[in-house]
C-alpha positions in Angstrom: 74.1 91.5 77.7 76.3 91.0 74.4 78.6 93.1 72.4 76.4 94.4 70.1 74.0 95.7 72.8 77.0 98.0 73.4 78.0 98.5 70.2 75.0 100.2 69.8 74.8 102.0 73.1 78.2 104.1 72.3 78.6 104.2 68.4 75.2 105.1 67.8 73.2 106.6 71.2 76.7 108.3 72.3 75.4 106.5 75.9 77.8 105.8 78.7 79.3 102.4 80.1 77.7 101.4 83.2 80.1 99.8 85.6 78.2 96.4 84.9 78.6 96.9 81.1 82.5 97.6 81.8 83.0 94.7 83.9 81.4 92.4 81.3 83.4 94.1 79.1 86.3 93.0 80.5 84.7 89.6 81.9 83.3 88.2 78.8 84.0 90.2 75.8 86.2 88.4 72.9 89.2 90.1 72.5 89.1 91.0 69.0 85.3 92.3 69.5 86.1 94.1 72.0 89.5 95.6 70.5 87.3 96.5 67.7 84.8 98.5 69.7 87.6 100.2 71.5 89.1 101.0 68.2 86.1 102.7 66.5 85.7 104.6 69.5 89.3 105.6 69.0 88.9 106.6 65.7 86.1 108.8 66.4 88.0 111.1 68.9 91.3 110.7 66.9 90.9 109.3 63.6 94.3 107.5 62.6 96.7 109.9 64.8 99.0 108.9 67.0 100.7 111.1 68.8 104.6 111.3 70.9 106.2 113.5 72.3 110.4 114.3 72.2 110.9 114.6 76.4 113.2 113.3 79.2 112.7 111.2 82.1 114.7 112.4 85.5 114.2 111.0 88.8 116.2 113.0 91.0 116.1 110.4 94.3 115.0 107.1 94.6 115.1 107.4 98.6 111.9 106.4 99.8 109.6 106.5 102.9 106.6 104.2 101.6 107.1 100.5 101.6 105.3 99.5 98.5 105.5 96.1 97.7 105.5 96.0 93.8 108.0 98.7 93.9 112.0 98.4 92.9 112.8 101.5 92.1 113.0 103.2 95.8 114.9 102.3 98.8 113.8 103.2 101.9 116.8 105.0 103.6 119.7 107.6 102.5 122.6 105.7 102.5 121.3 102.3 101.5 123.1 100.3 98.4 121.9 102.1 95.0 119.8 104.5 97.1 120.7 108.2 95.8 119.9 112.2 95.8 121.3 114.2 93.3 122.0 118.0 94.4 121.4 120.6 92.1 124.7 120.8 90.0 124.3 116.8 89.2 120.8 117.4 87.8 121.9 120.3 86.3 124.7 117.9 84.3 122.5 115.0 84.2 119.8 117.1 82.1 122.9 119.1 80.1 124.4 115.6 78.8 120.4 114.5 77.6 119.1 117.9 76.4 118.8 118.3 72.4 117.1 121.4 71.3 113.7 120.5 70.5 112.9 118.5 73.3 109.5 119.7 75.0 109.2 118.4 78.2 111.0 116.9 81.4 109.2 114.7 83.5 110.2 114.4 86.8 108.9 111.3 89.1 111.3 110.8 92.8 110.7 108.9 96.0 109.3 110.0 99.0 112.5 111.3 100.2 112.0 112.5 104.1 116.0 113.3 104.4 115.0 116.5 101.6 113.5 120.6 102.5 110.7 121.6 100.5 113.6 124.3 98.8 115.1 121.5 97.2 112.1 121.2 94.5 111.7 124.4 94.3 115.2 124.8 93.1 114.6 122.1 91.6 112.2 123.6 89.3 113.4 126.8 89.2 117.0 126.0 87.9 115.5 123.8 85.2 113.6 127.2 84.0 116.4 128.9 83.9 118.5 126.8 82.1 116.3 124.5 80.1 113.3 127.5 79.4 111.8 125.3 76.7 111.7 122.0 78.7 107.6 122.1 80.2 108.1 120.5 83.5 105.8 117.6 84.4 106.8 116.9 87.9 106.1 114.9 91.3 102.8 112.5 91.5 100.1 113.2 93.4 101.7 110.8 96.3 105.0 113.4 96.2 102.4 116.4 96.9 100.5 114.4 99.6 104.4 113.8 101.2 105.2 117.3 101.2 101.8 118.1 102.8 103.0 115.1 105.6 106.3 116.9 106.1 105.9 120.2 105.4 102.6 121.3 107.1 101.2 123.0 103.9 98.2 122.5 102.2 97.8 121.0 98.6 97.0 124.3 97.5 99.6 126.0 99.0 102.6 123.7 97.6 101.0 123.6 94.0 101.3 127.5 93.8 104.8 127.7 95.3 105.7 125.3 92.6 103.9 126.6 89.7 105.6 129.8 90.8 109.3 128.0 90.8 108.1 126.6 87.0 105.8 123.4 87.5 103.7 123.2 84.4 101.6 120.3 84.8 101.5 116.9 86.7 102.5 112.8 86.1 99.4 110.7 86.9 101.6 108.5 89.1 100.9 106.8 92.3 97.0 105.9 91.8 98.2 101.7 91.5 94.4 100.9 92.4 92.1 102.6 94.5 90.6 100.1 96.6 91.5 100.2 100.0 91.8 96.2 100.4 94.4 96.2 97.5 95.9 99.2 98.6 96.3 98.2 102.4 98.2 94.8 101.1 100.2 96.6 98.4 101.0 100.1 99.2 99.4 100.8 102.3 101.7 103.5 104.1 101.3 106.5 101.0 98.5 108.5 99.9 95.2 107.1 99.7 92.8 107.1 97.0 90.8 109.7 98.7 94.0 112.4 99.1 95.1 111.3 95.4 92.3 112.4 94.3 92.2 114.9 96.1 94.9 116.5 94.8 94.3 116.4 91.3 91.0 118.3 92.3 93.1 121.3 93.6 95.2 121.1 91.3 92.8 121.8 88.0 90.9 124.1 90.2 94.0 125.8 89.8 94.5 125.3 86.3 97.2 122.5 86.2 96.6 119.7 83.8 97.7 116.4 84.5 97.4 112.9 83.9 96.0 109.5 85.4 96.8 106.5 85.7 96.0 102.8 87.4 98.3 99.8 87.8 97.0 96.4 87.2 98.5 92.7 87.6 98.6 92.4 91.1 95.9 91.5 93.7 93.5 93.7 92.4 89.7 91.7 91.2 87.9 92.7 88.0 85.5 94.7 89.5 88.2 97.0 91.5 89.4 97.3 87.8 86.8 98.9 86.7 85.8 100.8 90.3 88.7 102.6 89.7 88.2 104.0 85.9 84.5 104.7 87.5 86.1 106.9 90.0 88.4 108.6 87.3 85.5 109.4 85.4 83.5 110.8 88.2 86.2 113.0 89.1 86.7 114.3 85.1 83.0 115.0 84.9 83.5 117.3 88.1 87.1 119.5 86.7 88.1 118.5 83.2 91.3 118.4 83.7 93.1 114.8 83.2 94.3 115.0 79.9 95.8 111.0 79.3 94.9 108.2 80.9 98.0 105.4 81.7 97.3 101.8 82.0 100.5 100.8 83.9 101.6 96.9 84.3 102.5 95.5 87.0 106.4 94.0 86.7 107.7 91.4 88.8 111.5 91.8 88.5 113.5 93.1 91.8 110.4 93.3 94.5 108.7 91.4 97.0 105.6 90.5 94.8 108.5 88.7 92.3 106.6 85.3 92.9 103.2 86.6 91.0 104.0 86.7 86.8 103.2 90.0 85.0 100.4 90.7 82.8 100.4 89.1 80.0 100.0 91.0 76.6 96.5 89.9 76.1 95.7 91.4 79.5 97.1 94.7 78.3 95.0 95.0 75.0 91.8 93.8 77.2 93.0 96.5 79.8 93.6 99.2 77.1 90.9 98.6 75.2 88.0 98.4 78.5 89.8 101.8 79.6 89.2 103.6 76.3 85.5 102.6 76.3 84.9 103.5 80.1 86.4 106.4 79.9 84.2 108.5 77.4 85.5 112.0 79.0 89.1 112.0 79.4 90.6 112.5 75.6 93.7 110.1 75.5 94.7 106.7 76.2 98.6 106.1 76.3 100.6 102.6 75.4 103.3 103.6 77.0 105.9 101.7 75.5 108.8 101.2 78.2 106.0 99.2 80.3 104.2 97.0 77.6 107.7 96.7 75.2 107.5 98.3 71.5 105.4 95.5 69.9 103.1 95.3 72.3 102.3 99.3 72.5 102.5 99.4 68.5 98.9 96.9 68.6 97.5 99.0 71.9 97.1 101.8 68.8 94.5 99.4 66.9 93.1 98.6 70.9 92.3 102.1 71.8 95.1 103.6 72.6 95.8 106.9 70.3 99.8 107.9 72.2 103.1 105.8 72.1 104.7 108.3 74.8 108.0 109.8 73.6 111.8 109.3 73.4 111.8 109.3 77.3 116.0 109.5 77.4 116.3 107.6 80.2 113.8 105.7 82.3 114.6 103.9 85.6 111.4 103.0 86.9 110.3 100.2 85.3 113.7 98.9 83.9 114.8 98.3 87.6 111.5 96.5 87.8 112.8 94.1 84.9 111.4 95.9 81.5 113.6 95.2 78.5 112.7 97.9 76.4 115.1 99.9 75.4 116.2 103.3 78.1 114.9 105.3 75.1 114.4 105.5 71.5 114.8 108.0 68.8 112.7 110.1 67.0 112.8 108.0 63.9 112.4 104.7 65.8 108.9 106.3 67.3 107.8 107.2 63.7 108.7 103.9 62.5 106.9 102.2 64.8 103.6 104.3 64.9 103.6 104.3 60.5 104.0 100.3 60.8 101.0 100.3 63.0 99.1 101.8 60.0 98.8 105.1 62.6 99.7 108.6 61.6 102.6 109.6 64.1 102.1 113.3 65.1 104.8 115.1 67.5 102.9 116.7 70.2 103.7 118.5 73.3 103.2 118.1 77.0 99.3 119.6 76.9 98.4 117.5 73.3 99.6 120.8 70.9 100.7 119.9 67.9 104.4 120.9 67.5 104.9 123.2 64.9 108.5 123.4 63.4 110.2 125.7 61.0 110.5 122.6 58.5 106.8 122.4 58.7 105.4 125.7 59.4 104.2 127.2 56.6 105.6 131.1 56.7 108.5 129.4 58.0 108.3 130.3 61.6 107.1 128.6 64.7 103.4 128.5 65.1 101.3 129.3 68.1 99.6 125.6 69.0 95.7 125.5 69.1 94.0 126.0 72.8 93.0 122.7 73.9 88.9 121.8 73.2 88.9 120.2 76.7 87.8 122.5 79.8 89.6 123.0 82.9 88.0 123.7 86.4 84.8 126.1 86.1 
C-alpha cells in the first residue's frame, strides 16, 4: 500500500477508504502527502471556501452526574465550588448582554444535571424563541438526550419532539469522545454509550433534525479505534444523511484527572483532520474549530481538509477550563482575517451551511431566502 495507490482510488475512481487504507493513512502516510490528499479532496467538495458562522456559546449548568475523567468543565454535585445552574431570568441576561443583531445561532452544551425537571429546557428553549427569534438553537448532545431518557422515562423520540416543539432546531455532535467500549469504560464509563449515542442521532434525522459529530482523540484511544470510530460515523450517514459537520475534538490536559498524559500535538491534529476528511466521503464538512486547536493551528487545518473555522463563539467555557488559550471569542473581522491569510475564501454561513445573505450583499437589497441544502435527510 502507498499514497499513490490512494491517490488514485479517490481522486480518480471516486472509491471509498477501507478501514485498512485509513489506518495506514494515519499509520504511515507523510504528513505533507497526506495533507495534500486531504486537501484536493477538500477542494473538490468546497473549492477555496471557508465558512463561520456569527453564534454564541451558553452552558447553562456545569452540574454533572457522569464522572468523565478528561472532563473539567462539570462538577458532580449542586453546591460544589464553581458548580452552577442559571434559572431562567440569568440566561435570559446572560444572552441579552452577548446578543448583536445578526447573530444566527446559540449553541447550548450543559452537564448532566440530575438536581433539574425536564421543564427547565423546555423553558429553556422556549424563552430563547421568544426573545431571541433569530438565534437557531443548537442544543444538548446526544449524552443530555440519553440523561433525560435516564430521568425522565421518555423515549428519544418523545423528548426530541417536545423540544423541537419548545424551539430546538438542530443538535451539537458532543459526547461521542471515542466509541470503543475499552476506552470508553476507562474514560467516560458512566454516560451514554456508543450504541445509545448513536442511537439518538438516528431518531433524531428520522425526525428531520440535523446535527453534527464529533470524536475526541489524545487520550487512551489506539490508531485503529481512531479510525473504528469515523467507520461507524460513516455507516450510520450512509443509513440517514443527516450529520452535517464532522468535529475532530483534542483532548486537553489542564484541570482533570488525565492532567499527567500531554495533549495532542499540532501535528497530530493536521494527521487527525486530514485522515477524517478522507474517511469520511459522505458527511460534507470538516470543522477546525479554533478554541480547541488555537488560531494558527485551525488557520493550516483549512490547507489539511478542513473547509469551517467555527464562529465568534462569544463565550466558551468548555475547553478554556480545560487549559485552552485561545481567546473566549473573536470578532467578525478577526475570523475573516484569519481565513483570507490562509489563502481561503471566508464565507458567513448559518447553523444548516446557508449562505447568509445580508442587505449589504443582497442584490435587490433585501434578505435572501438561503438555498435548500443538497444533502438528504432521513428517507
Amino acid at each position: 500500500m502507498n499514497i499513490e495507490q490512494i491517490k488514485t482510488k479517490i481522486l480518480q475512481k471516486n472509491e471509498r477508504l477501507s478501514a485498512e487504507e485509513g489506518l495506514w493513512l494515519y499509520e504511515e502516510a507523510e504528513l505533507l502527502e497526506l495533507g495534500a490528499l486531504a486537501n484536493a479532496a477538500r477542494e473538490r467538495l468546497h473549492g477555496d471556501t471557508t465558512y463561520y458562522n456569527w453564534n454564541l456559546h451558553l452552558n447553562s449548568t456545569n452540574v454533572c452526574k457522569a464522572d468523565c475523567l478528561f472532563c473539567s468543565f462539570a462538577r458532580l454535585k449542586t453546591g460544589m465550588p464553581e458548580a452552577y445552574t442559571m434559572d431562567l431570568d440569568q440566561a435570559r441576561s446572560w444572552i441579552s448582554e452577548r446578543y448583536r443583531p445578526g447573530m444566527t445561532e446559540i449553541h447550548i452544551v450543559n452537564g448532566n444535571n440530575p438536581d433539574l425537571p425536564f421543564s427547565y429546557y423546555l423553558d429553556l428553549l422556549r424563552m430563547i424563541r421568544a426573545e431571541f427569534p433569530d438565534l437557531h438553537i443548537k442544543a444538548f448532545t446526544a449524552v443530555e438526550i440519553h440523561h433525560f431518557h435516564e430521568e425522565f422515562g421518555l423515549s428519544y423520540e418523545e423528548i426530541l419532539l417536545q423540544l423541537q416543539e419548545a424551539g430546538l432546531g438542530s443538535l451539537p455532535g458532543g459526547g461521542a469522545e471515542i466509541f470503543a467500549h475499552r476506552v470508553r469504560k476507562k474514560i467516560c464509563r458512566d454516560k451514554a454509550n456508543a450504541e445509545q449515542w448513536l442511537e439518538v442521532h438516528r431518531v433524531a434525522h428520522r425526525l428531520g433534525l440535523r446535527s453534527n459529530c464529533t470524536m475526541l482523540y489524545g487520550t487512551v484511544e489506539r490508531p485503529e479505534e481512531i479510525i473504528d470510530h469515523l467507520v461507524r460515523l460513516r455507516t450510520l450517514q450512509d443509513e440517514t444523511g443527516g450529520f452535517q459537520v464532522f468535529i475532530p475534538l483534542a483532548f486537553h490536559n489542564e484541570g482533570n484527572r488525565m492532567e499527567r498524559l500531554p495533549s495532542p500535538t499540532g501535528v497530530d491534529d493536521l494527521r487527525i483532520i486530514a485522515v477524517s476528511r478522507l474517511m469520511l466521503d459522505n458527511i460534507p464538512h470538516l470543522k477546525a474549530y479554533w478554541v480547541m486547536l488555537g488560531m494558527k493551528t485551525a488557520q493550516i487545518a483549512q490547507l489539511f481538509g478542513a473547509n469551517d473555522f467555527d464562529g465568534t463563539v462569544t463565550e466558551e467555557k468548555i475547553y478554556h477550563m480545560a487549559g485552552s488559550d485561545s481567546p473566549q471569542g473573536l470578532t467578525i473581522d478577526d475570523i475573516k482575517r484569519l481565513i483570507t491569510r490562509a489563502g481561503r475564501t471566508p464565507v458567513e454561513r448559518d447553523t444548516l451551511y446557508n449562505e447568509v445573505q445580508t442587505i449589504a450583499n443582497a442584490t435587490d437589497g433585501t434578505k435572501e431566502h438561503p438555498p435548500e441544502s443538497p444533502f438528504p435527510l432521513y428517507p
